[in-house]
C-alpha positions in Angstrom: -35.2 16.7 21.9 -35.3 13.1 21.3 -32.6 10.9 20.9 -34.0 8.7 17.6 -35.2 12.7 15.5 -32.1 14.4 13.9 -32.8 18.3 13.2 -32.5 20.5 10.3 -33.1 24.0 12.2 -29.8 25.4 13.5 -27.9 24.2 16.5 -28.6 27.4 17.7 -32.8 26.2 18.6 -31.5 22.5 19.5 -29.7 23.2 22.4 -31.7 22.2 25.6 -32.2 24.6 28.7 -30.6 23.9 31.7 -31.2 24.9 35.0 -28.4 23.0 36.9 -30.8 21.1 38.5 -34.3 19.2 37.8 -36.3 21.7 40.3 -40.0 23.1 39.4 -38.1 26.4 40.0 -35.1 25.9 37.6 -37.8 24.7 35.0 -39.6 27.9 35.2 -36.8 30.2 35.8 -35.4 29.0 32.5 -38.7 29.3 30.3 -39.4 32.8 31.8 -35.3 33.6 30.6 -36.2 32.0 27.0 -39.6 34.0 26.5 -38.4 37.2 27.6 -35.1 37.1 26.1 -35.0 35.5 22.7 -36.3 37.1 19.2 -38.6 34.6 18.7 -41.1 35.4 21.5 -40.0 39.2 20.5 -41.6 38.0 17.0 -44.5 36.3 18.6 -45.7 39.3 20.0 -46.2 40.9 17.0 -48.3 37.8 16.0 -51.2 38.6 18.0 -54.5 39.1 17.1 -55.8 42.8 16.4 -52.1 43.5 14.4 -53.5 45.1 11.7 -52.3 45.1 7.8 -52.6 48.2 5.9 -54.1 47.8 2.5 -51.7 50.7 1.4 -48.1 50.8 0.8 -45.6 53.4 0.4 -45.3 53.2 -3.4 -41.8 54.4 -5.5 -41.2 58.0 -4.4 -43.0 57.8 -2.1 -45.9 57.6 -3.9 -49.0 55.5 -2.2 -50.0 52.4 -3.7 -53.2 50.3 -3.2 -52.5 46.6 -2.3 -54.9 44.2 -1.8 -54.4 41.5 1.3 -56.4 38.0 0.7 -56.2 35.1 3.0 -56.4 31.3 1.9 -57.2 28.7 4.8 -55.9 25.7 2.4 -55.1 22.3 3.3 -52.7 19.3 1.9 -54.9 16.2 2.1 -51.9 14.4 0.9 -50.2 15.1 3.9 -53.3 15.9 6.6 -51.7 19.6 7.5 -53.1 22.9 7.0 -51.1 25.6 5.1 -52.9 28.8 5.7 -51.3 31.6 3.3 -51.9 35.1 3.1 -51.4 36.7 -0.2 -50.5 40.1 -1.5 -51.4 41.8 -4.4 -50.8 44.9 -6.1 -54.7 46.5 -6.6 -53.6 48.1 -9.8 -53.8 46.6 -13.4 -55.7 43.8 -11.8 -55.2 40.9 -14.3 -53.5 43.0 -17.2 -50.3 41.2 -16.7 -48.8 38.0 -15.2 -46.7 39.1 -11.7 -43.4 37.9 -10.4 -43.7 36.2 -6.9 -42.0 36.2 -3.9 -42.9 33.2 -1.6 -42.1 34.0 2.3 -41.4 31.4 5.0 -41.4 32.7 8.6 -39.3 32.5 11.0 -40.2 29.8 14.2 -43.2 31.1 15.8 -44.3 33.1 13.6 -47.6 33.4 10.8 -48.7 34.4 7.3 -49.5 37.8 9.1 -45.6 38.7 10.0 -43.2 40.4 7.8 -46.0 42.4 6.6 -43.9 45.6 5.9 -42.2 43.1 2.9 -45.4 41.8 1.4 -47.0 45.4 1.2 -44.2 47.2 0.2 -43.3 44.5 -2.7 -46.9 44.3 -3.7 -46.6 48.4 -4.0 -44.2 47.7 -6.3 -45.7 45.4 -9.2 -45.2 41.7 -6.9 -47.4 39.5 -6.0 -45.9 38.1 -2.6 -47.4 34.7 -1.0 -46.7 34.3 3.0 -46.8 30.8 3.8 -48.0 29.9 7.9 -46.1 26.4 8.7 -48.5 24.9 11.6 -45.7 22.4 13.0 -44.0 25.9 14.1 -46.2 28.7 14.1 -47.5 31.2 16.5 -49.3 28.7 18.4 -46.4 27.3 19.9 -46.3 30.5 21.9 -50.0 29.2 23.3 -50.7 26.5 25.9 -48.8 25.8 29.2 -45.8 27.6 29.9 -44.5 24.6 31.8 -44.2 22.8 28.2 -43.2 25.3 26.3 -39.9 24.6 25.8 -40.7 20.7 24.6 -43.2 22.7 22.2 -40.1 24.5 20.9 -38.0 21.4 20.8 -40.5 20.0 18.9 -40.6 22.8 16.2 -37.3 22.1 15.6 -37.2 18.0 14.9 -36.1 17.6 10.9 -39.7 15.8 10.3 -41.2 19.7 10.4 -37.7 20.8 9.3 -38.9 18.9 5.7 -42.3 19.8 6.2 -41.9 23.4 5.9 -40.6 23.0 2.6 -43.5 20.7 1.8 -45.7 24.0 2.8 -43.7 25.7 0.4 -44.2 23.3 -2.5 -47.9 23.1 -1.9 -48.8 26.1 -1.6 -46.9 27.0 -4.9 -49.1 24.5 -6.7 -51.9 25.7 -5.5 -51.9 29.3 -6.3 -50.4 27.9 -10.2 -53.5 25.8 -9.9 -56.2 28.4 -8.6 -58.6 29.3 -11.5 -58.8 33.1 -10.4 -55.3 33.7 -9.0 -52.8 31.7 -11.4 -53.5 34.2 -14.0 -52.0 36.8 -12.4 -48.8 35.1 -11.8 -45.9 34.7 -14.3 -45.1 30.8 -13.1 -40.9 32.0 -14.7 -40.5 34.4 -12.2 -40.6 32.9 -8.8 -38.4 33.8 -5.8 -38.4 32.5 -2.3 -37.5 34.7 0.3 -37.1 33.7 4.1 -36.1 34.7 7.6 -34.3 33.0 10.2 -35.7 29.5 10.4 -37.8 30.6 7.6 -34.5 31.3 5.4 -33.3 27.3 6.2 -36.8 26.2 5.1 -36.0 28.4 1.6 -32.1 27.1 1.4 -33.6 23.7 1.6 -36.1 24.6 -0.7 -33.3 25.6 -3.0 -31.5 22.6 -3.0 -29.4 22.4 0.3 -28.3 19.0 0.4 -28.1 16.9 4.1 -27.1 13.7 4.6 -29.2 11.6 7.3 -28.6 8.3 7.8 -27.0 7.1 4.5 -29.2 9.5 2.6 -29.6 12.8 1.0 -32.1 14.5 1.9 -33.0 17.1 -1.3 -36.0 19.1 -1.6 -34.6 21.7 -4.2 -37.6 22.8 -6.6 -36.6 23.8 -9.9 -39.3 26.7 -9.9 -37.2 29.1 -7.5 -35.4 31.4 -9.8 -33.6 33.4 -6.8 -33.6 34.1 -3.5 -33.6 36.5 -0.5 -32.6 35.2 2.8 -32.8 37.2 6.0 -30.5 36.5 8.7 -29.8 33.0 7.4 -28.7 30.0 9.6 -26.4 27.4 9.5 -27.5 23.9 9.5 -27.1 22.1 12.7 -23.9 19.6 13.2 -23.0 20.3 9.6 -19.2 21.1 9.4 -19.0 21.6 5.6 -21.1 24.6 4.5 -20.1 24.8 0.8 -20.3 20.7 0.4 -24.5 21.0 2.0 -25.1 24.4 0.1 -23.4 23.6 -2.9 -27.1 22.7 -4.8 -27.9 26.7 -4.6 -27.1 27.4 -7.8 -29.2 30.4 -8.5 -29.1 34.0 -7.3 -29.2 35.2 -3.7 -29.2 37.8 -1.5 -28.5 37.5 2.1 -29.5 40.3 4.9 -28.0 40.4 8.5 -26.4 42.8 10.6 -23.4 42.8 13.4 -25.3 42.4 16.7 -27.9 39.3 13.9 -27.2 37.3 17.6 -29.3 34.3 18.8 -29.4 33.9 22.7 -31.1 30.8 23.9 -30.2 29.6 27.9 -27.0 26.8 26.9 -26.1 28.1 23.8 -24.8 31.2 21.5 -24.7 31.7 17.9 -23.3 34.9 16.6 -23.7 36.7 13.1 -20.9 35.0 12.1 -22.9 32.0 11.3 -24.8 33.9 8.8 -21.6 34.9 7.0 -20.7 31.5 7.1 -24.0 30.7 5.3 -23.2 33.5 2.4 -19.8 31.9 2.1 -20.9 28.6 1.6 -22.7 29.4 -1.5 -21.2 29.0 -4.8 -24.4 30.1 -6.9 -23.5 32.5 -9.9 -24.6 35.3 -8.4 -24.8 36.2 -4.3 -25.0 39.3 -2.2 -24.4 40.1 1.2 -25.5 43.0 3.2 -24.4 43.5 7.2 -26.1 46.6 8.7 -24.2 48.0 11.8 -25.6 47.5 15.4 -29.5 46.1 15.2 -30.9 42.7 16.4 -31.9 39.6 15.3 -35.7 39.9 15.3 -35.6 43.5 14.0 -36.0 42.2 10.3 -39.4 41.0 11.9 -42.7 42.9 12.2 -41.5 44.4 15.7 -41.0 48.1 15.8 -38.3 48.6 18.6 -36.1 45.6 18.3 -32.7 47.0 17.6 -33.5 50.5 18.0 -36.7 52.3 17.4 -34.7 54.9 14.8 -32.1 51.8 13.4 -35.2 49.5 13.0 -37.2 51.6 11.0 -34.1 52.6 8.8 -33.4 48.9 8.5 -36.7 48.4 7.3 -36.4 50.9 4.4 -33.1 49.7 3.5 -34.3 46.5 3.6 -37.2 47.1 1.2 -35.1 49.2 -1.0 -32.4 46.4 -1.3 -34.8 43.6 -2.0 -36.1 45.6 -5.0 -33.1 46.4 -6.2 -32.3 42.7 -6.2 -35.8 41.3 -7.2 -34.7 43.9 -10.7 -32.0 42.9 -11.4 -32.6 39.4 -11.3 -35.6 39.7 -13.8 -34.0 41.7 -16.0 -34.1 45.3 -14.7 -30.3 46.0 -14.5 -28.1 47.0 -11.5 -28.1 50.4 -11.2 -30.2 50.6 -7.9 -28.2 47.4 -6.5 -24.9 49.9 -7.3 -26.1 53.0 -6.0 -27.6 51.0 -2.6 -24.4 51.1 -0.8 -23.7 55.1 -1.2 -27.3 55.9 -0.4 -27.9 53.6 3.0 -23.9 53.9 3.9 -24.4 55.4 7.6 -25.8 52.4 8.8 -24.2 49.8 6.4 -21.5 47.9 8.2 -20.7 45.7 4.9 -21.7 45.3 1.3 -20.4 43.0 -1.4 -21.6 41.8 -4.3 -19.9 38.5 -6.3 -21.0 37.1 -9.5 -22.4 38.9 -12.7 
């Protein structure tokens, strides 16, 4: 990375590859080691084209429920960048009631078209859920030479797209509150942000994680997130004082990671500790944390197998089921599912705990 850009992604993606020496070979050896073995190219490769989203979802007992999938190609003129968002939407009562909303950030390399088993499942469920593409750190960076890929990825990682990811965020919340057909069907009060991996840092930011640069605070926090999910949640990179940077979060969250939650990038480690570091750190009213046993980083992705083909898909559910349970309770639909999760998901639940009323 360059010397002059400071980043806001974890040291975990900062951390340049090294071959022990400047050789074509040593270059290429390493990117063929990053793509192969980290989650991120794990995620990419559920980006491609022809990965299809059902327009059904498994409803509440199993019940199917129709959901309706609608892309948006906008752009921020204010800022020259695209902000492509795909959409989801529950098919039923179509305009009979304003929806709560669940905006997603990805993770790095990834698209509005990932985490699909989320948007479905919570659009099944009565949600309207909005699945932002950040183009400074998208799948495309997966595309191209494989000789720069690795600058690509460095690049991804600078704190000018670190910011701008939130700016993605912000627009694409005021434009959906400003659509003539779509803000209708969405109850501006009951927002949440939900995020994973790099796309979780994006959402802390989002929420008010506070990072001094050079004599200043950075602070993005917008005052319409009323909670938050965060999937295998990062630290911030060279930041020593979690709760001082996090201590802006002052609204509920939930936080999703598992024992083997493990980055590996050639030069540099960062285990699942750091994401109970990140839980720790926050002093909002309300947080939960829930560590599955075993699993991988990139299994709360798209990606079938990651983890274990049987522990993924029970993941998954889990997951789903957890997030609803929270996404209740914080709008007024009491605890009783977040009580009973533990008991009914305890074979592969390594942790749960739950502070705050």
């Amino acid at each position: 990375m360059g010397n002059r850009a400071t980043s806001l992604l974890p040291v975990a993606w900062r951390r340049r590859c090294t071959g022990g020496n400047a050789s074509t070979v040593a270059v290429v050896g390493c990117i063929t080691f990053f793509v192969a073995a980290t989650p991120f190219a794990a995620q990419a490769a559920e980006e491609l084209p022809g990965v299809a989203v059902s327009a059904r979802a498994g409803g509440h007992d199993g019940e199917a429920a129709a959901v309706i999938v609608d892309d948006h190609d906008w752009f921020d003129a204010t800022r020259q960048r695209p902000v492509p968002v795909r959409l989801y939407l529950p098919a039923a009562a179509a305009g009979e009631h304003a929806l709560p909303l669940v905006v997603f950030s990805h993770g790095i390399g990834g698209s509005r078209r990932g985490y699909s088993y989320l948007g479905t499942y919570w659009a099944s469920q009565g949600y309207a859920s909005l699945h932002l593409q950040h183009v400074g750190s998208d799948r495309s960076l997966w595309t191209g030479n494989v000789f720069s890929l690795v600058g690509r990825l460095q690049a991804a990682a600078q704190e000018d797209e670190a910011i701008a990811r939130v700016g993605d965020l912000r627009f694409a919340l005021d434009q959906l509150l400003a659509h003539p057909q779509l803000a209708a069907r969405i109850d501006p009060a009951r927002i949440v942000a939900a995020g994973h991996s790099y796309g979780a840092n994006t959402v802390m930011l989002a929420l008010g994680a506070r990072i001094e640069r050079h004599g200043r605070v950075i602070d993005l926090a917008d005052a319409r997130l009323r909670a938050a999910i965060l999937l295998s949640a990062p630290p911030f990179y060279g930041e020593r004082d979690s709760a001082k940077i996090l201590a802006g979060i002052t609204v509920p969250t939930l936080h999703v990671t598992a024992t083997e939650d493990i980055i590996r990038i050639p030069g540099y480690y960062s285990g699942a500790e750091d994401r109970i570091a990140v839980f720790a750190g926050i002093a909002g009213p309300r947080k939960i944390l829930a560590v599955f046993a075993g699993g991988s980083h990139s299994m709360f992705t798209d990606r079938a197998g990651s983890g274990g083909v049987e522990l993924n898909a029970q993941v998954k559910a889990a997951t789903r089921d957890l997030s609803l349970a929270f996404l209740r309770s914080v709008f007024g639909g009491g605890d009783a599912s977040l009580r009973d999760w533990p008991a009914r998901y305890g074979s592969i639940v390594a942790r749960f705990v739950a502070e705050g009323s």
